[in-house]
Backbone as ProteinMPNN parsed JSONL, in Angstrom:
{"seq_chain_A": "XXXXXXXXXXXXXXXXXXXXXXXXXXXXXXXXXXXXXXXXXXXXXXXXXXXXXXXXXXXXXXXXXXXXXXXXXXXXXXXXXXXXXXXXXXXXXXXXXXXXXXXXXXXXXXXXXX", "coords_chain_A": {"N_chain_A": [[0.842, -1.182, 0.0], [0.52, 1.968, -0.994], [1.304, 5.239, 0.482], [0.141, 8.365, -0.203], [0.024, 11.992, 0.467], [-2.06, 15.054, 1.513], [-3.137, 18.559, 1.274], [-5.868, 19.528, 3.116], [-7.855, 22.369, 1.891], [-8.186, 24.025, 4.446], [-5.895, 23.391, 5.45], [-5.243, 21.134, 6.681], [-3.046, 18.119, 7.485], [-3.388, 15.481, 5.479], [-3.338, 11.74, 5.094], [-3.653, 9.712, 2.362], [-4.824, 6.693, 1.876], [-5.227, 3.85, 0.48], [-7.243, 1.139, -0.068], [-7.491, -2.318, -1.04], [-9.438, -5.135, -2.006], [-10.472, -8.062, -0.322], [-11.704, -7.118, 3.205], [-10.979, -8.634, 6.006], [-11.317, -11.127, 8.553], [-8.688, -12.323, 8.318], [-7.442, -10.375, 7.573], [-7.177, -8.284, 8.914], [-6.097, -7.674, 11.142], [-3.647, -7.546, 10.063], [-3.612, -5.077, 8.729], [-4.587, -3.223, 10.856], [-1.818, -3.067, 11.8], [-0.607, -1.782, 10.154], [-2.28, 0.986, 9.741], [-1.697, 2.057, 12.121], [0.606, 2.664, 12.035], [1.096, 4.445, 10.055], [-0.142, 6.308, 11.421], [1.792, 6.701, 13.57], [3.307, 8.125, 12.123], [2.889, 10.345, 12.221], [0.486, 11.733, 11.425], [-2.886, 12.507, 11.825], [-5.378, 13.085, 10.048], [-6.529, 11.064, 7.911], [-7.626, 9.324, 5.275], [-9.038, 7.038, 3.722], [-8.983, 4.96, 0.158], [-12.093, 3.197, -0.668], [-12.618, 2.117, -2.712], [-11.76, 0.22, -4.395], [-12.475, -2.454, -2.601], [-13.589, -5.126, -1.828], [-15.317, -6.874, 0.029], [-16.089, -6.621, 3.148], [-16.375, -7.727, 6.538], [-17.237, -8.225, 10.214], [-14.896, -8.099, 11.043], [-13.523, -5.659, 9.857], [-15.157, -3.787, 9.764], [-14.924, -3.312, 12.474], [-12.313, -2.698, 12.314], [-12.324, -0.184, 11.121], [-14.031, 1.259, 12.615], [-12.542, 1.646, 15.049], [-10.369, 2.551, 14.347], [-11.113, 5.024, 13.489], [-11.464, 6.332, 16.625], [-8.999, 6.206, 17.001], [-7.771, 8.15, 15.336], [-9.154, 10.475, 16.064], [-8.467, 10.755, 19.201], [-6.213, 11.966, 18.477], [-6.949, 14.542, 17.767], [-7.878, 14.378, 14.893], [-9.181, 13.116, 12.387], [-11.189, 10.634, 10.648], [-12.012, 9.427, 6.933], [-13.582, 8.374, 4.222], [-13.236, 6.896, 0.943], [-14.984, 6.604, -2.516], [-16.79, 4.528, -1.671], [-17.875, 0.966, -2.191], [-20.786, -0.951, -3.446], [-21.294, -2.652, -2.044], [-19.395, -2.464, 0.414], [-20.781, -0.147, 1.353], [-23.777, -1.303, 1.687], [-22.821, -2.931, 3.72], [-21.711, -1.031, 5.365], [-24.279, 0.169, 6.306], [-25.859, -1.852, 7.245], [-25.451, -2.173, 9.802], [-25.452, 0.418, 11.09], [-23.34, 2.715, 10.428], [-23.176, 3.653, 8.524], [-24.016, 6.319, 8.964], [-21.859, 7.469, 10.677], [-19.195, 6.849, 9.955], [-17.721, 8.823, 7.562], [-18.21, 9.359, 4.362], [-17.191, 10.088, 0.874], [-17.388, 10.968, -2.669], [-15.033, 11.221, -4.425], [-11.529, 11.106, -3.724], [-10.523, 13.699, -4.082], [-12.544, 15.301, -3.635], [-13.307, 14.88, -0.69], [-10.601, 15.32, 0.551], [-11.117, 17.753, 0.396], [-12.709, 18.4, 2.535], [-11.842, 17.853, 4.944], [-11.005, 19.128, 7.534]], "CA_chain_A": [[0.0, 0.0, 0.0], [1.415, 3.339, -0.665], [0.416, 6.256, 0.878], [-0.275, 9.83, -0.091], [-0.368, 12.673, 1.198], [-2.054, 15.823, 0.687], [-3.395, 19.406, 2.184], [-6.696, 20.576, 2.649], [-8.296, 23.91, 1.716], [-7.86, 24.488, 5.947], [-4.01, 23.329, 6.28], [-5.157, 20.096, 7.519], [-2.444, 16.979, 6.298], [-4.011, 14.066, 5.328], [-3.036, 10.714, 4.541], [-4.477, 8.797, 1.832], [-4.51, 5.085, 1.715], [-5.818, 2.987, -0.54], [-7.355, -0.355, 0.342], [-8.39, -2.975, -1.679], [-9.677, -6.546, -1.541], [-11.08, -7.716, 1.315], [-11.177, -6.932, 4.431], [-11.899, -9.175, 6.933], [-10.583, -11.394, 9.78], [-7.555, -12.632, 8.074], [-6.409, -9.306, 6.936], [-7.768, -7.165, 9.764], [-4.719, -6.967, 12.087], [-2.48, -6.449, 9.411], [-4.626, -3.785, 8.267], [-4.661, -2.467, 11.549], [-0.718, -2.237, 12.153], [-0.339, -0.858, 9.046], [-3.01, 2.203, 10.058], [-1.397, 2.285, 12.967], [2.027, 2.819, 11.417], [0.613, 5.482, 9.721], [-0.554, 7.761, 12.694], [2.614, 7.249, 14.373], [4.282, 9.047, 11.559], [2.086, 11.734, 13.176], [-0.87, 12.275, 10.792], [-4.286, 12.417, 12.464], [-6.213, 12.361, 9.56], [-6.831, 9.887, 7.349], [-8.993, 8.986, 4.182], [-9.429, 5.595, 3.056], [-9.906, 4.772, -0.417], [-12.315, 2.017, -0.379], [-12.984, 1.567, -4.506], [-11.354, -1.172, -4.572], [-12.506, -3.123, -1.443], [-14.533, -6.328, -2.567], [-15.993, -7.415, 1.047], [-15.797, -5.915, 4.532], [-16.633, -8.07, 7.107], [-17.513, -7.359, 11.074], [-14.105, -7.518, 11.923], [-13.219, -4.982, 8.794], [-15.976, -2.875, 10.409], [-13.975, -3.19, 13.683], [-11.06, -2.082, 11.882], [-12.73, 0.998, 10.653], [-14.296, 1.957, 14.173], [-10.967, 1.592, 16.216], [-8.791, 3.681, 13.79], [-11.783, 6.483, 13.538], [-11.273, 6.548, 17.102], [-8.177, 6.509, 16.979], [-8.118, 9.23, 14.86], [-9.92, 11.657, 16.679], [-8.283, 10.934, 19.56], [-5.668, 12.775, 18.358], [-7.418, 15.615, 17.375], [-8.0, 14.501, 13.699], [-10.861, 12.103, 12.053], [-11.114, 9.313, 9.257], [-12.779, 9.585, 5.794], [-13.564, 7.122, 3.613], [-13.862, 8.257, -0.11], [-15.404, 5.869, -3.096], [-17.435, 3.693, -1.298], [-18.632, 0.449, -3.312], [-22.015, -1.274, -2.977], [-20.249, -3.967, -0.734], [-19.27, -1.445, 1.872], [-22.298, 0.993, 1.358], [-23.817, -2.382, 2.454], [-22.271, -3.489, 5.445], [-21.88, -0.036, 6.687], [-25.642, 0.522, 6.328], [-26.659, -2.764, 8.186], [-24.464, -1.809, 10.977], [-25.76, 1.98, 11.093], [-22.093, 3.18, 11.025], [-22.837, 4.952, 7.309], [-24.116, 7.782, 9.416], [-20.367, 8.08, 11.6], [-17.73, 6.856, 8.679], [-18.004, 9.765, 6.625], [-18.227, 8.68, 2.48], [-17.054, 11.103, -0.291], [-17.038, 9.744, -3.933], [-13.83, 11.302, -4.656], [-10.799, 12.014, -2.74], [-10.379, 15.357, -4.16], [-13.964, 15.88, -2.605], [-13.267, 14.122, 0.62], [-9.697, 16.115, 1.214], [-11.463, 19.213, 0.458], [-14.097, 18.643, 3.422], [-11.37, 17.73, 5.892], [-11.604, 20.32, 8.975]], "C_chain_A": [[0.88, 1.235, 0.0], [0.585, 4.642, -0.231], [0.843, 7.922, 0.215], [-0.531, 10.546, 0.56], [-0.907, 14.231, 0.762], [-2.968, 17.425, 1.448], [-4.559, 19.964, 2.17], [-7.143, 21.813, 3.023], [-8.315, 24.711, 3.475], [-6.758, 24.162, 6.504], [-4.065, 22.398, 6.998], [-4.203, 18.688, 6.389], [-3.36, 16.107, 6.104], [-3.473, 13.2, 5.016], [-3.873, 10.076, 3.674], [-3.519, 7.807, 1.902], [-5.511, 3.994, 1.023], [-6.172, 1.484, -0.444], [-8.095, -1.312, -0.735], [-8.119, -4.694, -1.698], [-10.675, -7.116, -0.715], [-11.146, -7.606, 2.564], [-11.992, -7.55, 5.394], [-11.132, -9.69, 8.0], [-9.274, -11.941, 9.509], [-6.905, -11.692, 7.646], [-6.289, -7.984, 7.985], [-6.171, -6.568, 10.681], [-3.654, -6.531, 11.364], [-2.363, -5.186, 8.787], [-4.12, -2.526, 9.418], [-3.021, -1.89, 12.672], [-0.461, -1.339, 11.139], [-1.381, 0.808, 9.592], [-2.494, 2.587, 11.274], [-0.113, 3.007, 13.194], [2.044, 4.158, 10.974], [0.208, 6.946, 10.833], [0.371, 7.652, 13.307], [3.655, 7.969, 13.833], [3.611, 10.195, 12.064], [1.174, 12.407, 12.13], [-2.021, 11.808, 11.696], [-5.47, 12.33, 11.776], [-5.914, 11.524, 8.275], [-7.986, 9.458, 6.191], [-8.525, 7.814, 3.598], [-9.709, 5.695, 1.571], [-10.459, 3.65, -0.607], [-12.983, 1.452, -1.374], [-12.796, 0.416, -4.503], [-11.664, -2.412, -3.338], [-13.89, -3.991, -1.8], [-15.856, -6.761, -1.493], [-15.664, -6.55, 2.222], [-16.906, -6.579, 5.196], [-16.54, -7.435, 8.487], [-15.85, -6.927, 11.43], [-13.087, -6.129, 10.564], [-13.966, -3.793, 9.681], [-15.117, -2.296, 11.826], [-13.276, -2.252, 13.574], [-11.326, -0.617, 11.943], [-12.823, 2.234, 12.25], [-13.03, 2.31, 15.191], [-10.18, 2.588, 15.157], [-9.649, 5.255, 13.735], [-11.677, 7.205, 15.123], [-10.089, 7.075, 17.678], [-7.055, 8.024, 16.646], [-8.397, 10.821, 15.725], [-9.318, 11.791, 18.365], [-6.704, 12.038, 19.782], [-5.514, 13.891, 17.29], [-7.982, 15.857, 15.636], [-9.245, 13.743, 13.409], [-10.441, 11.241, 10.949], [-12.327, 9.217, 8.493], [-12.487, 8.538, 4.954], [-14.212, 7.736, 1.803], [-14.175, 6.434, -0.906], [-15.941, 4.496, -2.836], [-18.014, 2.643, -2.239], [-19.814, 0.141, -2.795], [-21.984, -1.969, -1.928], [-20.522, -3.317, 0.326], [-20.016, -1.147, 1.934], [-23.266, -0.241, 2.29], [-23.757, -2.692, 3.854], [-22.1, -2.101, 6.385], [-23.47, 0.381, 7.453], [-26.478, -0.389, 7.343], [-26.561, -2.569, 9.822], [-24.861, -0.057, 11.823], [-24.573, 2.991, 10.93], [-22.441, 4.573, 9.476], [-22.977, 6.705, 7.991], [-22.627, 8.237, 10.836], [-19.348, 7.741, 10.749], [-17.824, 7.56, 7.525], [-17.62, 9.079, 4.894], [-17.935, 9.965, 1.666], [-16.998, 10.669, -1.643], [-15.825, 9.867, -4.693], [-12.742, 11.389, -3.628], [-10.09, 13.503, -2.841], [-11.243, 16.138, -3.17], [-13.658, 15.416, -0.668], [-11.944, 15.298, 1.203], [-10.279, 17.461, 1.349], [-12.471, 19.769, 1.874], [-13.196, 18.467, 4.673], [-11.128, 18.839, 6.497], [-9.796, 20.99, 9.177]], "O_chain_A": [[1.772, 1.471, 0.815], [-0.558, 4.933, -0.582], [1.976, 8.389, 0.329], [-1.315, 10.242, 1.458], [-0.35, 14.742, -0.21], [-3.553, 17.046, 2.462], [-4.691, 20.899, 1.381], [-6.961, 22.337, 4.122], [-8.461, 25.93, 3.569], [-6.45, 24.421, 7.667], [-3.293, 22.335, 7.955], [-4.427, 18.359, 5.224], [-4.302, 16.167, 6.893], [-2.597, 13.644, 4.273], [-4.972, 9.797, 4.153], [-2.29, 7.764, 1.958], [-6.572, 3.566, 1.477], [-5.317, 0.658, -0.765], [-9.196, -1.016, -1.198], [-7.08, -5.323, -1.501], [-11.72, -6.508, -0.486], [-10.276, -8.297, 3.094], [-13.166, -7.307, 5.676], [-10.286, -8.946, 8.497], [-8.589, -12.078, 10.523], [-5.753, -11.915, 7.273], [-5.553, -7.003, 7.886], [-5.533, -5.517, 10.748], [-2.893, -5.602, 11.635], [-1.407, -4.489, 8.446], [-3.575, -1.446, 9.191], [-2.894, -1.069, 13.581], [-0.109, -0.178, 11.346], [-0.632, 1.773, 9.75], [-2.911, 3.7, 11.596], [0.211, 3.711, 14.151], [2.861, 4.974, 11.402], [0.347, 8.168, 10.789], [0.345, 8.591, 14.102], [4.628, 8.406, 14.449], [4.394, 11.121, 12.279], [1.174, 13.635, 12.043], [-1.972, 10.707, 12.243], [-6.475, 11.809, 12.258], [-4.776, 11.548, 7.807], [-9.174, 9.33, 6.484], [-7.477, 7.819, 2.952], [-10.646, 6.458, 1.336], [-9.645, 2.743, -0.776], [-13.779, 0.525, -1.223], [-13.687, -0.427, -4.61], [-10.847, -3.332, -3.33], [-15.005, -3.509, -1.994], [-17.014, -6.946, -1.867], [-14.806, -5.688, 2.03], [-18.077, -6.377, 4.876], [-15.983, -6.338, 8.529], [-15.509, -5.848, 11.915], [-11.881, -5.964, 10.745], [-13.276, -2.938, 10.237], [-14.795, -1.136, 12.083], [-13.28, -1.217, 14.24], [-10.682, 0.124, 12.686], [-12.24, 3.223, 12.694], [-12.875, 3.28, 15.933], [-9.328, 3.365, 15.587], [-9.1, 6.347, 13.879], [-11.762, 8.433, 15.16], [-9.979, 7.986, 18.499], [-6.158, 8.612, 17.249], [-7.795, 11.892, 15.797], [-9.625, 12.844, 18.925], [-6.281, 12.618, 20.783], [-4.661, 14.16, 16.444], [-8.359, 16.921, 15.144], [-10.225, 13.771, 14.153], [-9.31, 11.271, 10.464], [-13.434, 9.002, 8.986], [-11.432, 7.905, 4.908], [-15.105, 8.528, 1.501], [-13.855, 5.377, -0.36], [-15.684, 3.509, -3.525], [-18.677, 3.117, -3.162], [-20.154, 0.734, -1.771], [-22.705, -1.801, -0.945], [-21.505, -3.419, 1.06], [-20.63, -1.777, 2.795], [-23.431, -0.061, 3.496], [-24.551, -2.662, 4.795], [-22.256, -1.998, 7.602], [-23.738, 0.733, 8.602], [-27.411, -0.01, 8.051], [-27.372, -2.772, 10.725], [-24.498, 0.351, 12.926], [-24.806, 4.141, 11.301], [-22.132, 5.762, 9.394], [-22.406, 7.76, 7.714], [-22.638, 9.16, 11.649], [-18.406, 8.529, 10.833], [-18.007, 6.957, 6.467], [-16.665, 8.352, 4.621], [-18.629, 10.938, 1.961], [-16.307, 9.651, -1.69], [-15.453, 8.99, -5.473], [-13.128, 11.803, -2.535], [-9.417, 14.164, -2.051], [-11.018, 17.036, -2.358], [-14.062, 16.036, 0.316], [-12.205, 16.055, 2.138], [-9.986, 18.215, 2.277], [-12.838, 20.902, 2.186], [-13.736, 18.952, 5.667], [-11.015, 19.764, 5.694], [-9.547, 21.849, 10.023]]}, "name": "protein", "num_of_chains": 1, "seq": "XXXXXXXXXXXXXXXXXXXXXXXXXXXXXXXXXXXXXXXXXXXXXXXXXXXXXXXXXXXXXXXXXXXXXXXXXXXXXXXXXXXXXXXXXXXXXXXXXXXXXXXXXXXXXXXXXX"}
């Protein structure tokens, strides 16, 4: 996974990261050092892109919840840009679509970061 990085329209960094496949209980923890890896280079926020992401299972969901927290606990948040039907899906069953913010680009998504 390579990451990007990039500034928005309020001087906030961001990281993009690009996920794809699926995400579930065999990929979850490595998922979740890798995001973890990431905020200790000292970014706080974070946008997902999740185009490419085939499945997302609960513990994918997990994933999501623990790094948005993560996130915010140091002072930043986590965006999730090109949502497929998959995800749209599983976030929806779950109720989470209304707390893992969705953008359909990440032009649009960096531009909304705070």
């Amino acid at each position: 996974m390579a990451i990007t990085s990039a500034t928005s329209s309020s001087g906030a960094q961001v990281a993009i990261i690009p996920l794809s496949g699926r995400i579930d209980a065999s990929r979850s923890s490595e998922l979740r050092q890798y995001l973890q890896q990431v905020l200790s280079f000292g970014y706080a926020n974070l946008l997902l892109d999740v185009s490419a992401v085939t499945f997302l299972d609960s513990s994918g969901i997990g994933l999501l919840v623990s790094t948005l927290r993560k996130c915010q606990s140091t002072g930043g948040t986590l965006r999730l840009c090109g949502m497929t039907a998959d995800v749209q899906t599983a976030l929806q069953v779950t109720s989470l679509n209304t707390v893992l913010i969705n953008h359909d680009t990440a032009e649009v998504a960096i531009a909304a970061f705070p």
